[in-house]
C-alpha positions as YAML, in Angstrom:
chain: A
units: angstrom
residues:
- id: 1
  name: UNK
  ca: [0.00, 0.00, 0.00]
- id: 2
  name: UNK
  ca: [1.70, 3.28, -1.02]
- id: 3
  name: UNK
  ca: [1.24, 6.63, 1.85]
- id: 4
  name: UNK
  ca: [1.89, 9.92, 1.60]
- id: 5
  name: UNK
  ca: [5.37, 9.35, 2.42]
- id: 6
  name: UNK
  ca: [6.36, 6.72, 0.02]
- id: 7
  name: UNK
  ca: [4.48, 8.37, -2.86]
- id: 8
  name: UNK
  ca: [5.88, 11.60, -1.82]
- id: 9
  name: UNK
  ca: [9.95, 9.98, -2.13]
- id: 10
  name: UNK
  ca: [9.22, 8.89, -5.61]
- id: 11
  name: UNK
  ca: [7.96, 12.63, -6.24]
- id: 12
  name: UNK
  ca: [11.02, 13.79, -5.16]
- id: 13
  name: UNK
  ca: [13.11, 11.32, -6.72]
- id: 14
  name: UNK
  ca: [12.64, 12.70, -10.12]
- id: 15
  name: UNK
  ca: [13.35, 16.09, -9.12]
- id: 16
  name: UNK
  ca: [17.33, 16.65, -9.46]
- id: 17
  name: UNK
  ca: [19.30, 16.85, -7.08]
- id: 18
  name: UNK
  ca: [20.75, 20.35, -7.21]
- id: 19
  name: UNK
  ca: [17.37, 21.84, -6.27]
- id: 20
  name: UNK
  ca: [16.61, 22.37, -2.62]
- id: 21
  name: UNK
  ca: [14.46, 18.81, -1.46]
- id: 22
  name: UNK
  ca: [15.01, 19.76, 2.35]
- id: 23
  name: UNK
  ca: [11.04, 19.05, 4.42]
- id: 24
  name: UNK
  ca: [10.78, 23.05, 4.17]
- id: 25
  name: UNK
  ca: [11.62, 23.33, 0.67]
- id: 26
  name: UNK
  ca: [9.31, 25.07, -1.88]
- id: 27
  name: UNK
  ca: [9.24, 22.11, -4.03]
- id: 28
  name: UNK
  ca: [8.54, 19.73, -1.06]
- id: 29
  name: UNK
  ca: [5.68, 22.21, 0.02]
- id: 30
  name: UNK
  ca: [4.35, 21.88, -3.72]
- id: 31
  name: UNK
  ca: [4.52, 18.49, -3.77]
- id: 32
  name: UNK
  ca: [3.06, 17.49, -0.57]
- id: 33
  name: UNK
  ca: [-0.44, 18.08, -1.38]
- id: 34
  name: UNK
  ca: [-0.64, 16.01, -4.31]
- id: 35
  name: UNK
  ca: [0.87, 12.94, -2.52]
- id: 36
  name: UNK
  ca: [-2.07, 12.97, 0.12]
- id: 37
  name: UNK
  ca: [-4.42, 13.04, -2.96]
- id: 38
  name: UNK
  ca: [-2.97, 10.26, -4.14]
- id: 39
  name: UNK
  ca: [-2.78, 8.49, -1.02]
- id: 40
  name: UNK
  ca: [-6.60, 8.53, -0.74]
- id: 41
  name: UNK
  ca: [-7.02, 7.23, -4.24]
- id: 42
  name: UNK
  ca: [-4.80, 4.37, -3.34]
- id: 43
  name: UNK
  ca: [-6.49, 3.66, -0.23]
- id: 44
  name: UNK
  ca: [-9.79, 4.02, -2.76]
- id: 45
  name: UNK
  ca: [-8.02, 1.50, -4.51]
- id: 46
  name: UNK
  ca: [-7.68, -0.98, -2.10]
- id: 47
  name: UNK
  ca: [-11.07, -0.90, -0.70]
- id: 48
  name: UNK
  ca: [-12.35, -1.60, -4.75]
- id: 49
  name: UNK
  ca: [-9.98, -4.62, -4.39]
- id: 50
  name: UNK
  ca: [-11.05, -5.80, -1.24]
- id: 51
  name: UNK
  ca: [-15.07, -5.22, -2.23]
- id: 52
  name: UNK
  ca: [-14.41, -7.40, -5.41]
- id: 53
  name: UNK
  ca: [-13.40, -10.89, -3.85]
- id: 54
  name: UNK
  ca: [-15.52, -12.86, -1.96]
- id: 55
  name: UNK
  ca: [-12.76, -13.28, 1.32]
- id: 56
  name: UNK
  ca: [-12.58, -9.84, 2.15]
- id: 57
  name: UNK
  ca: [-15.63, -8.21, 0.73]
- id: 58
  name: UNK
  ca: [-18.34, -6.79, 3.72]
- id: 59
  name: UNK
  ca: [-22.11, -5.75, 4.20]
- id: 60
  name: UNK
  ca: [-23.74, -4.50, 0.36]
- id: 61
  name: UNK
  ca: [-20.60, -5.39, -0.75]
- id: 62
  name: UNK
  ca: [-21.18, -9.22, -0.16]
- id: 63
  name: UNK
  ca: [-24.43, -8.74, -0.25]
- id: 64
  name: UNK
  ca: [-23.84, -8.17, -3.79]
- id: 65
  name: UNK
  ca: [-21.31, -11.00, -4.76]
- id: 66
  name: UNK
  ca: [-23.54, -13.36, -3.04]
- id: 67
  name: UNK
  ca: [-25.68, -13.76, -6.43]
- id: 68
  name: UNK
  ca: [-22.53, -15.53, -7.61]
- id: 69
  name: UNK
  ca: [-23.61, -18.97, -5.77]
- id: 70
  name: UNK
  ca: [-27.12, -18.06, -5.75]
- id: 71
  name: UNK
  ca: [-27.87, -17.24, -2.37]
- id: 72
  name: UNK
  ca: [-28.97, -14.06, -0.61]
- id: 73
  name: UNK
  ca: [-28.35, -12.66, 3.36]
- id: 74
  name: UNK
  ca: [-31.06, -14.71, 5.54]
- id: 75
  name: UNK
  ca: [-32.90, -11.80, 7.06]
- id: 76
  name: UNK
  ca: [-34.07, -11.72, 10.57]
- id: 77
  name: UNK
  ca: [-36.81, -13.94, 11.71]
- id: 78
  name: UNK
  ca: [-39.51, -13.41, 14.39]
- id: 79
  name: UNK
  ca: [-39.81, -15.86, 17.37]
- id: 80
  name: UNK
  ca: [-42.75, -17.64, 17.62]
- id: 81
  name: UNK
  ca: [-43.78, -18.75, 21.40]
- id: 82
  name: UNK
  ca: [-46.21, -20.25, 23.28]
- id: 83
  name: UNK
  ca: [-48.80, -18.15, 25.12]
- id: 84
  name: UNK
  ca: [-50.75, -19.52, 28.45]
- id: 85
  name: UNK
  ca: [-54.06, -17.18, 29.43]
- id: 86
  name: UNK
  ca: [-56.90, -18.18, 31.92]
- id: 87
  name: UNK
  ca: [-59.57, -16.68, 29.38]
- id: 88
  name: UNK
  ca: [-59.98, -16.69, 25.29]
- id: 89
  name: UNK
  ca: [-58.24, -14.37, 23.42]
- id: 90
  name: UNK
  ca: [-58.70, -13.44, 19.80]
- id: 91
  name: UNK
  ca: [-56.13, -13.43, 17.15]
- id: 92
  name: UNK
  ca: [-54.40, -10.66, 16.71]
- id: 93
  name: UNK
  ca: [-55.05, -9.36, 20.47]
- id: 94
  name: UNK
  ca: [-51.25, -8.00, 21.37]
- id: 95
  name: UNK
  ca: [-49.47, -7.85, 24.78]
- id: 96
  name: UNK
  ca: [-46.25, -6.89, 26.15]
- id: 97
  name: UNK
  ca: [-43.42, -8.51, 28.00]
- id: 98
  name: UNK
  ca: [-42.86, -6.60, 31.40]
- id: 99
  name: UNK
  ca: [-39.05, -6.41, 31.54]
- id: 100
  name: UNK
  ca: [-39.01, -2.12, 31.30]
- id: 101
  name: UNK
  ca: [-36.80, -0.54, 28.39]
- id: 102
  name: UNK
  ca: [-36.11, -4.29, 27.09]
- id: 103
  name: UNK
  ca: [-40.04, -4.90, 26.36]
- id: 104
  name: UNK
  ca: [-40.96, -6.32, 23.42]
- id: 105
  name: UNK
  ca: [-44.29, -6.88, 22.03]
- id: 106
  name: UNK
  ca: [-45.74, -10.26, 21.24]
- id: 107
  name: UNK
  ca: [-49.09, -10.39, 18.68]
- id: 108
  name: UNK
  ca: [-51.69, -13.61, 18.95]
- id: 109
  name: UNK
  ca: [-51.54, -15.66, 16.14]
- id: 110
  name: UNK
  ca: [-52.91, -18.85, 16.58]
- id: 111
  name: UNK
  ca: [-54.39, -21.56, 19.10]
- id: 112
  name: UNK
  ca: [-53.15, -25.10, 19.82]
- id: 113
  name: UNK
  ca: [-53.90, -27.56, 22.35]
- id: 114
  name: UNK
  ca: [-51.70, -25.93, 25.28]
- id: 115
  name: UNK
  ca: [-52.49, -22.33, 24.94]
- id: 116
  name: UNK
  ca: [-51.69, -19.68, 21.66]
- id: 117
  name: UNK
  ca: [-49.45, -19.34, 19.06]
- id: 118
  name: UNK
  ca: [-47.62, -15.90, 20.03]
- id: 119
  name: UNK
  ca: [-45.30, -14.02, 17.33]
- id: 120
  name: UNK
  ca: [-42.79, -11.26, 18.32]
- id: 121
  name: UNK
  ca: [-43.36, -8.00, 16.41]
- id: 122
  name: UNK
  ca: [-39.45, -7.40, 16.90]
- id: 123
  name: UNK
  ca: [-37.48, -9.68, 14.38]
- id: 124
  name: UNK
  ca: [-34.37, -11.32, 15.91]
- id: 125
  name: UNK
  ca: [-33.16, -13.43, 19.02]
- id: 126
  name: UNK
  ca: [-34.42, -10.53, 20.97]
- id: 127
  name: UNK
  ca: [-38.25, -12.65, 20.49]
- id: 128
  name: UNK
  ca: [-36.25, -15.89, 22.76]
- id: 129
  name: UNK
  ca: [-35.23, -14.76, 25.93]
- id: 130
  name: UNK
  ca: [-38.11, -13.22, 28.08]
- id: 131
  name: UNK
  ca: [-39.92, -15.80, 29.52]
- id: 132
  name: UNK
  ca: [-42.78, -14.63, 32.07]
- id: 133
  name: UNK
  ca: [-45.64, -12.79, 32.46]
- id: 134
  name: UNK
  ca: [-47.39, -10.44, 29.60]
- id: 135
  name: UNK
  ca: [-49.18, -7.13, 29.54]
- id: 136
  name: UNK
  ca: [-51.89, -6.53, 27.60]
- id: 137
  name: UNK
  ca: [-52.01, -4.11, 25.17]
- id: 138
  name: UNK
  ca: [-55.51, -4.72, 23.66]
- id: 139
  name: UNK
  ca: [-58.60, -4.99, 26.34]
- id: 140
  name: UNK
  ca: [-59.45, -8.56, 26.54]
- id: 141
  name: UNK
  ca: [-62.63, -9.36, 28.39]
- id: 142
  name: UNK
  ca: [-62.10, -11.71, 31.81]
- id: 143
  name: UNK
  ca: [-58.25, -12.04, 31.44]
- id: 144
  name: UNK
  ca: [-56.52, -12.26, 34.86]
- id: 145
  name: UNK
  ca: [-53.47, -14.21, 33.74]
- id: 146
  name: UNK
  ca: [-51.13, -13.94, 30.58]
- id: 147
  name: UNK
  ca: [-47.97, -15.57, 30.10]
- id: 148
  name: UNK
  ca: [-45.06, -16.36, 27.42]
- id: 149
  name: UNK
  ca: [-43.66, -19.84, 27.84]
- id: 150
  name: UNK
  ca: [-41.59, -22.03, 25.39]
- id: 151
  name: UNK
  ca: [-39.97, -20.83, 21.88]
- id: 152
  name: UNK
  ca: [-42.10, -23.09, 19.17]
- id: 153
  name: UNK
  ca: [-39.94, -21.42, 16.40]
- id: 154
  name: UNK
  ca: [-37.03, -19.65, 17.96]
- id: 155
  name: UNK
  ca: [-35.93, -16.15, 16.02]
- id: 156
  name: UNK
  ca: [-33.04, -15.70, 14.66]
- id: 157
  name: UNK
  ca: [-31.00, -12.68, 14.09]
- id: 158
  name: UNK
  ca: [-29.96, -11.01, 10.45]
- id: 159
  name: UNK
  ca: [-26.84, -13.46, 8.92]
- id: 160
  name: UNK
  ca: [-23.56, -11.84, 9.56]
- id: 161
  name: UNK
  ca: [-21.11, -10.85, 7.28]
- id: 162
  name: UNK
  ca: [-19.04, -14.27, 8.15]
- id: 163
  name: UNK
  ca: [-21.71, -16.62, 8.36]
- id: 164
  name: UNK
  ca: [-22.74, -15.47, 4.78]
- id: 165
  name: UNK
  ca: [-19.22, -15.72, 3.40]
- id: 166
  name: UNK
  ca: [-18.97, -19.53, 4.86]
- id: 167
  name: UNK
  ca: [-22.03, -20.34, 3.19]
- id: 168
  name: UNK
  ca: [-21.23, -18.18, -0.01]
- id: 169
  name: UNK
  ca: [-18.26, -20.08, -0.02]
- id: 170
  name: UNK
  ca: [-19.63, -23.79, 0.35]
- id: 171
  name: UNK
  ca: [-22.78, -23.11, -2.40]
- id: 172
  name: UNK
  ca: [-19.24, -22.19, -4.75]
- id: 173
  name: UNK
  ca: [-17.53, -25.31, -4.35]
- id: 174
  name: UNK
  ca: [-20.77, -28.02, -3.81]
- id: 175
  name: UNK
  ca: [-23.42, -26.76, -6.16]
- id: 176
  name: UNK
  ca: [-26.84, -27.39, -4.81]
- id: 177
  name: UNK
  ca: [-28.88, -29.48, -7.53]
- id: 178
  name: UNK
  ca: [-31.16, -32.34, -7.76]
- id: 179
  name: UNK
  ca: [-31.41, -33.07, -4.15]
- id: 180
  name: UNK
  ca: [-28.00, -33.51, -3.38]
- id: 181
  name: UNK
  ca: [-26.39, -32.60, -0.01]
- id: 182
  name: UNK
  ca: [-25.63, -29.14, -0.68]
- id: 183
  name: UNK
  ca: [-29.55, -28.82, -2.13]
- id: 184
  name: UNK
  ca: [-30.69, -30.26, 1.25]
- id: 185
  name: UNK
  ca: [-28.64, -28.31, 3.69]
- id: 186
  name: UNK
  ca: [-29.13, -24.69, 1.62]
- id: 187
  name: UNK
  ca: [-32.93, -25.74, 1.02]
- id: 188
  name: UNK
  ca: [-33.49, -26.38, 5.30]
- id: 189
  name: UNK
  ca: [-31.28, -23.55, 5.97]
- id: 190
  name: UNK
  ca: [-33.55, -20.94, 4.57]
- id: 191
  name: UNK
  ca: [-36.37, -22.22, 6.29]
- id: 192
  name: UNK
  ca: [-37.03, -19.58, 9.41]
- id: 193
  name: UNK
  ca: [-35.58, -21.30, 12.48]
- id: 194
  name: UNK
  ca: [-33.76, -23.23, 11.26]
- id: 195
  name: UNK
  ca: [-30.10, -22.62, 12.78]
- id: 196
  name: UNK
  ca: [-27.90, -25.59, 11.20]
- id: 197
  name: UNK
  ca: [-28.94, -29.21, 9.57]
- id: 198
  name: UNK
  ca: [-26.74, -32.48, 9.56]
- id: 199
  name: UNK
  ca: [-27.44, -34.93, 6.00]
- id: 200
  name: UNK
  ca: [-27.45, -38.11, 6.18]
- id: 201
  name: UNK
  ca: [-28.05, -39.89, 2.62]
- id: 202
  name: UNK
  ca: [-29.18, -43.45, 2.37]
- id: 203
  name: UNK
  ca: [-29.19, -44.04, 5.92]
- id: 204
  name: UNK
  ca: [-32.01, -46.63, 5.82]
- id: 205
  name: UNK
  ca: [-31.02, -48.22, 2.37]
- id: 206
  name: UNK
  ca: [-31.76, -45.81, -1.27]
- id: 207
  name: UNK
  ca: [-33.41, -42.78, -1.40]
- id: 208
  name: UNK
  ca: [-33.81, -42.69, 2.37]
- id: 209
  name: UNK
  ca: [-32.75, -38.91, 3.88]
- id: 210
  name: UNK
  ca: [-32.04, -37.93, 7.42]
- id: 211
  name: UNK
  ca: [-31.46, -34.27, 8.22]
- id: 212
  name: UNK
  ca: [-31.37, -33.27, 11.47]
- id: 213
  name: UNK
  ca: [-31.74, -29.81, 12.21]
- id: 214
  name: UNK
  ca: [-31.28, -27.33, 15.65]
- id: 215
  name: UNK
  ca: [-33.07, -24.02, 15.75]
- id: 216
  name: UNK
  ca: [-31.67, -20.72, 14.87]
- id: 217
  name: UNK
  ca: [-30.42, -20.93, 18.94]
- id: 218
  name: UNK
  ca: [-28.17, -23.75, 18.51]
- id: 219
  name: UNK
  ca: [-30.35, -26.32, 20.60]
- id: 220
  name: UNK
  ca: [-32.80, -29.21, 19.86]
- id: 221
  name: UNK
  ca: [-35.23, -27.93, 17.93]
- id: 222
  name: UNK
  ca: [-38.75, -28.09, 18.96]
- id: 223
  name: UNK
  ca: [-41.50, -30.47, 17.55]
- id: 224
  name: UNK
  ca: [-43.33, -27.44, 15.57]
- id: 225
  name: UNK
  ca: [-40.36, -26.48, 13.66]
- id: 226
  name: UNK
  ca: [-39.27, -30.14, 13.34]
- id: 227
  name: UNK
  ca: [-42.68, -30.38, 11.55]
- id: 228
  name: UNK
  ca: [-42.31, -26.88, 9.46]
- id: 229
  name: UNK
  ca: [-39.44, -28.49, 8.11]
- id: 230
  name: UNK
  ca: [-40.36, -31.65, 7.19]
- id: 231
  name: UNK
  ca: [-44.06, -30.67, 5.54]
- id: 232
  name: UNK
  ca: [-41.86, -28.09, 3.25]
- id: 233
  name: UNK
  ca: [-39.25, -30.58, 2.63]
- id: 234
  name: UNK
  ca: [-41.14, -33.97, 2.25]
- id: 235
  name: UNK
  ca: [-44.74, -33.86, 3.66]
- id: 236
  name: UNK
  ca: [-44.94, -37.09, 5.99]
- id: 237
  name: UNK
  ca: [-48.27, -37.64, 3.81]
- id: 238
  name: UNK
  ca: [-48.02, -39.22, 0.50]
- id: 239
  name: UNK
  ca: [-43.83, -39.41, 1.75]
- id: 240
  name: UNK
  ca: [-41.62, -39.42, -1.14]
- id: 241
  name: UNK
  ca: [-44.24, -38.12, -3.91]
- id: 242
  name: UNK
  ca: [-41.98, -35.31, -4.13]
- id: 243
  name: UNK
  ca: [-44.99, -32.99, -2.77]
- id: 244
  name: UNK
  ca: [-41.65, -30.67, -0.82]
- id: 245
  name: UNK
  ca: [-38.85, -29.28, -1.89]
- id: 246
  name: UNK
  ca: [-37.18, -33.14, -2.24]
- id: 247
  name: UNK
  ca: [-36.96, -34.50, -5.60]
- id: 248
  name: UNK
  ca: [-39.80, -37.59, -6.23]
- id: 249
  name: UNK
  ca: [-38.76, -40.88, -4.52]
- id: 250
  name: UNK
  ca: [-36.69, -39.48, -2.09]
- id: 251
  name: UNK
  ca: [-38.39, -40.26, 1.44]
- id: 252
  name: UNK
  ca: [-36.80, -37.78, 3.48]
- id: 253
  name: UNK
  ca: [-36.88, -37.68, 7.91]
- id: 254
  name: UNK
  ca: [-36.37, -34.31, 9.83]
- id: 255
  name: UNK
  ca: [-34.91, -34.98, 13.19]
- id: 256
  name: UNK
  ca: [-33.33, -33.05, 15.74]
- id: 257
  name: UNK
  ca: [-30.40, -34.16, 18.07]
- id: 258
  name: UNK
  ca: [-30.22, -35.41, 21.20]
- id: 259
  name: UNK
  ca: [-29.08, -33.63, 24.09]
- id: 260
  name: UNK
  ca: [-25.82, -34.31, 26.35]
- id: 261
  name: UNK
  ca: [-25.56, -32.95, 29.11]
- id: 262
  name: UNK
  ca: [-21.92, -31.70, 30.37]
- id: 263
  name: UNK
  ca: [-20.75, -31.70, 34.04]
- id: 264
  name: UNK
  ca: [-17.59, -29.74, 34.10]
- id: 265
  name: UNK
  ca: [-15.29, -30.42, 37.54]
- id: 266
  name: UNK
  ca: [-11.71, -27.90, 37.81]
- id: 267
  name: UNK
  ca: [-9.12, -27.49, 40.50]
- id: 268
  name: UNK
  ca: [-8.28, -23.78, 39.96]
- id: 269
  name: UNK
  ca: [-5.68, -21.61, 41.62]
- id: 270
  name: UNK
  ca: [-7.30, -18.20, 42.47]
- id: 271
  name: UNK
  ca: [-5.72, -14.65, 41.98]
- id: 272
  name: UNK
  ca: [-5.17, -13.02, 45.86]
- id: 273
  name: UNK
  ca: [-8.28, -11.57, 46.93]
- id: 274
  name: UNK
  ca: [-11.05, -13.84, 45.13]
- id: 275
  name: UNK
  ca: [-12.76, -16.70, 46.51]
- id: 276
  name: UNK
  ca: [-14.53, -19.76, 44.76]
- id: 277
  name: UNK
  ca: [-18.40, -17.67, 45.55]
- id: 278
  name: UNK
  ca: [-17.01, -15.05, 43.54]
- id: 279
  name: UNK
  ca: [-15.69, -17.26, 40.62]
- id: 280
  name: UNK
  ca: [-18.39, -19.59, 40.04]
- id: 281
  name: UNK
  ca: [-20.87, -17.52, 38.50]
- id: 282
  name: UNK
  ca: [-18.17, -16.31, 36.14]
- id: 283
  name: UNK
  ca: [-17.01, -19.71, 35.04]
- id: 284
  name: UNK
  ca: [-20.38, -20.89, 34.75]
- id: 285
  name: UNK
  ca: [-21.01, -18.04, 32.25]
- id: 286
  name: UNK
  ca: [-17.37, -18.83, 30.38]
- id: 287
  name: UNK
  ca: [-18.42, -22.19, 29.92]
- id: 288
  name: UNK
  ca: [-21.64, -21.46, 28.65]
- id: 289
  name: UNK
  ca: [-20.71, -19.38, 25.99]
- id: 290
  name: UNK
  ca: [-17.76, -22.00, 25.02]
- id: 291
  name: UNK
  ca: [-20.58, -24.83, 24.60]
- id: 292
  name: UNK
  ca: [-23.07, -22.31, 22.64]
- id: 293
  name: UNK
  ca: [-19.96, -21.43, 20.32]
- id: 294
  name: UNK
  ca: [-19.20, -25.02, 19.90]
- id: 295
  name: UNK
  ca: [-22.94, -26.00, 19.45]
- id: 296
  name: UNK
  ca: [-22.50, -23.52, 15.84]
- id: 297
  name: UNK
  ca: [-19.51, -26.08, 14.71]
- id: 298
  name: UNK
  ca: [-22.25, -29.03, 15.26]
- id: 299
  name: UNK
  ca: [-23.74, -28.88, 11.33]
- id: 300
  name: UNK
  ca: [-20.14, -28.03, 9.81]
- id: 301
  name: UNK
  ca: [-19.15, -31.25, 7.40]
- id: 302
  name: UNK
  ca: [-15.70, -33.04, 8.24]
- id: 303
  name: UNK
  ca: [-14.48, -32.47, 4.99]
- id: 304
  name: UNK
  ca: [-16.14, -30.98, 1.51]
- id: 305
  name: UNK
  ca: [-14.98, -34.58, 0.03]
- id: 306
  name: UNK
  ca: [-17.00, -36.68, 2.21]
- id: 307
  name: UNK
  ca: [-20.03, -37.17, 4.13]
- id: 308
  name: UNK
  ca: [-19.81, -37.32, 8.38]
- id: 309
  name: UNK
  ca: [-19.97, -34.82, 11.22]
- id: 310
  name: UNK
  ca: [-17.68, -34.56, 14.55]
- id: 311
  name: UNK
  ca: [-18.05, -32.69, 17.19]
- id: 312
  name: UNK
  ca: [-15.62, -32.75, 20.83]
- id: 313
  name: UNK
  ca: [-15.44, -31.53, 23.52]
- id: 314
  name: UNK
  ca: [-11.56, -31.29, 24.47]
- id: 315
  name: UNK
  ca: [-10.45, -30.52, 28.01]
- id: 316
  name: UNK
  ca: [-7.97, -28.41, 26.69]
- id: 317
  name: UNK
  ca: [-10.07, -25.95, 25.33]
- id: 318
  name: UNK
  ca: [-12.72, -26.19, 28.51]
- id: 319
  name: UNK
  ca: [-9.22, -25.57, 30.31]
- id: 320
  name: UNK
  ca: [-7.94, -22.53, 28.20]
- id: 321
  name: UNK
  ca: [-12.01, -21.01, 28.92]
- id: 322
  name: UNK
  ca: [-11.62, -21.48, 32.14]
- id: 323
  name: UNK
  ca: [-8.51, -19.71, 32.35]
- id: 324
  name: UNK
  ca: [-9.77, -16.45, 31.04]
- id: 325
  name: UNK
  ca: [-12.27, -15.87, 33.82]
- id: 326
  name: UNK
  ca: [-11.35, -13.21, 35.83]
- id: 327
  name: UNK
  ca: [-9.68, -14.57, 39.35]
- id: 328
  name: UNK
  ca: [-8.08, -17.75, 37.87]
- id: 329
  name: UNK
  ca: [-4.20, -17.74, 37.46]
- id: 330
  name: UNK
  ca: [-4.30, -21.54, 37.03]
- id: 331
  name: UNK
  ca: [-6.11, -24.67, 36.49]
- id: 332
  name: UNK
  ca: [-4.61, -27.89, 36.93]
- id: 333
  name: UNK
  ca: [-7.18, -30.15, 36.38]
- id: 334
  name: UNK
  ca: [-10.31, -30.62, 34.41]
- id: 335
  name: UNK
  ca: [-12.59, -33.45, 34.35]
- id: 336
  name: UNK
  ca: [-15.58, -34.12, 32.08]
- id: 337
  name: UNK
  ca: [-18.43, -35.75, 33.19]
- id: 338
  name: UNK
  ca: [-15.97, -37.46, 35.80]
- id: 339
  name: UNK
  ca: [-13.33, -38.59, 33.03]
- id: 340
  name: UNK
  ca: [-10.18, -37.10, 32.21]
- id: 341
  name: UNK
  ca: [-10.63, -37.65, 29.27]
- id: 342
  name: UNK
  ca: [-12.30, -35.56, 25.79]
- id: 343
  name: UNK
  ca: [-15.81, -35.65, 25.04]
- id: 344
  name: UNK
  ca: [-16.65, -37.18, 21.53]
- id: 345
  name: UNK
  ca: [-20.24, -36.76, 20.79]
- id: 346
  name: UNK
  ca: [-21.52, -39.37, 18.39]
- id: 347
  name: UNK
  ca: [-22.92, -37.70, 15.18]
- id: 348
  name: UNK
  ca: [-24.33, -40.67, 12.89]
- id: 349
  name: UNK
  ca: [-27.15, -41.19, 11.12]
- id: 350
  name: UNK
  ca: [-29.35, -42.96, 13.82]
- id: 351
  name: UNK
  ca: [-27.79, -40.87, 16.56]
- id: 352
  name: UNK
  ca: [-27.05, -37.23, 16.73]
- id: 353
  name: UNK
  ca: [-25.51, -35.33, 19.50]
- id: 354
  name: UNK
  ca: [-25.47, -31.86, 21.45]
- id: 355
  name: UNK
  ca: [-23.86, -30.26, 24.44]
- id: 356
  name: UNK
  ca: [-25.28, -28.81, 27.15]
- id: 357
  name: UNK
  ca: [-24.04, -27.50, 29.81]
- id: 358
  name: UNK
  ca: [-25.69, -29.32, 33.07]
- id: 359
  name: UNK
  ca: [-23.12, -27.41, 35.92]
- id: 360
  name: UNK
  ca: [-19.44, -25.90, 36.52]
- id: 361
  name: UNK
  ca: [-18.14, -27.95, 40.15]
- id: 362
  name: UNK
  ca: [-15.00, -25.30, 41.10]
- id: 363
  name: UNK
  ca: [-12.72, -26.94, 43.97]
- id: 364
  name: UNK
  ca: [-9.94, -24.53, 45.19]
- id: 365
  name: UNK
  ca: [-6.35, -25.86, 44.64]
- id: 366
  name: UNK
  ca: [-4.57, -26.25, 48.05]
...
């Protein structure tokens, strides 16, 4: 990358050398300007050249290359929940989460068995966290009781810059067509809620399918969107008529993974002045966000050459998480789930796997 000072050395190179090139020079003055000039239209330059490739291009820019593998940004999705009340409500009747300046508002949308059908009017995972009791915005006659309970379809925020690329990326070098793996996993994918999906061809003899899919939160998903999925994909009615998205005679089974839970057991050496009250909460929090950020590698193919998942848990990166919470100078040792030993989850076709965390057991080295 050329800067003002490099582009202004060449300027002065091909001035001779029996005219005054000293910083306060008239000819240095003169030339000065027109080297930061050009500096910006290098640096113009550059960010052309960076906008044009798929690595390093960002936001419209990518937006915009995307076309290339036939894919667009997946927008933000609205949660849908499930809403308890001691009296009927109407569709369409709205309420309110009460959690102050973080309330969102949730709109009635349809009735099950258990209670409503409730979808956030705010796209994003902002629709999945409140769990509790709901205001009502809209006058509903008799109504003593309102609240939001489970995520049905969990919502999923707007598809970053990376996450695009990776997929951008893979729809490049495995063209989705005819109901091959890369047509299954971009055709789920799309479907609001759907946060990552594991193919499994042939995995009860030909033209048998398994995809197993978590929701847009990286965890089991739940039986709605389990069935969302599979009526779009291959409608369990008339299965393998090609009535979805999957080409005719290909019987196809949406799944979700089952669910392993993690107990995580460290000797740590605290930092003078901090005691194993103060630390727990914080390495309970370290560890689950390392287990949510592994839960995103859980769809991610071994290889683009073959077909299999894997997914571990290593006690050397559970150790290296630990060590960043505050108050921890060392940690010796690390057990999982009583081993010291890695985690392997199995990922097959008749058996799919997912961590969660179950608790963080913090003994004090001596």
């Amino acid at each position: 990358m050329k800067t003002h000072a490099t582009i202004l050395g060449e300027m002065l190179q091909m001035v001779p050398n029996c005219y005054d090139k000293r910083d306060t020079s008239p000819i240095v003055t003169a030339l000065s300007p027109a080297a930061w000039a050009l500096e910006g239209f290098y640096l113009t330059l550059e960010q052309v050249r960076q906008s044009a490739f798929v690595q390093t291009a960002v936001g419209e820019d990518l937006d915009l290359l995307s076309i290339l593998g036939g894919i667009t940004r997946y927008p933000a999705s609205k949660a849908v929940r499930l809403g308890l009340f001691d009296a009927p409500v109407p569709l369409g009747t709205r309420f309110s989460t009460a959690n102050g300046t973080e309330a969102i508002n949730f709109v009635v949308t349809g009735q099950r068995q258990e209670g409503y059908e409730l979808t956030a009017e705010t796209a994003g995972t902002v629709g999945n966290q409140y769990t509790g009791v709901l205001l009502p915005i809209d006058v509903v006659s008799g109504l003593r009781s309102a609240q939001v309970t489970d995520i049905l379809i969990p919502g999923d925020d707007t598809e970053t810059d990376e996450q695009l690329r990776e997929r951008l990326i893979l729809a490049l070098n495995q063209k989705p067509f005819g109901g091959n793996i890369a047509d299954y996993r971009a055709n789920i994918s799309a479907i609001d809620g759907v946060g990552g999906v594991q193919v499994y061809p042939t995995w009860q003899g030909g033209g048998t399918v398994k995809c197993s899919i978590v929701g847009s939160d990286f965890l089991p998903a739940s039986p709605e969107l389990i069935e969302t999925v599979q009526t779009a994909i291959d409608p369990t009615v008339n299965q393998g008529q090609g009535l979805g998205l999957a080409p005719i005679g290909a019987q196809v089974t949406i799944a979700t993974p089952q669910t392993v839970e993690v107990t995580i057991c460290a000797t740590v050496t605290l930092a003078a002045g901090y005691t194993i009250g103060q630390i727990q909460p914080l390495a309970t929090e370290k560890m689950e966000g390392f287990l949510s950020d592994l839960r995103q590698n859980w769809a991610k193919p071994v290889s683009q050459s073959a077909v299999g998942y894997a997914l571990s848990l290593y006690r050397a990166q559970v150790i290296a998480a630990l060590m960043t919470t505050t108050g921890v100078v060392n940690v010796p040792n690390v057990t999982i789930n009583g081993a010291q030993e890695d985690l392997h989850l199995e990922q097959s076709g008749s058996v799919q796997q997912l961590p969660v965390l179950r608790e963080v057991q913090l003994v004090e080295s001596s």
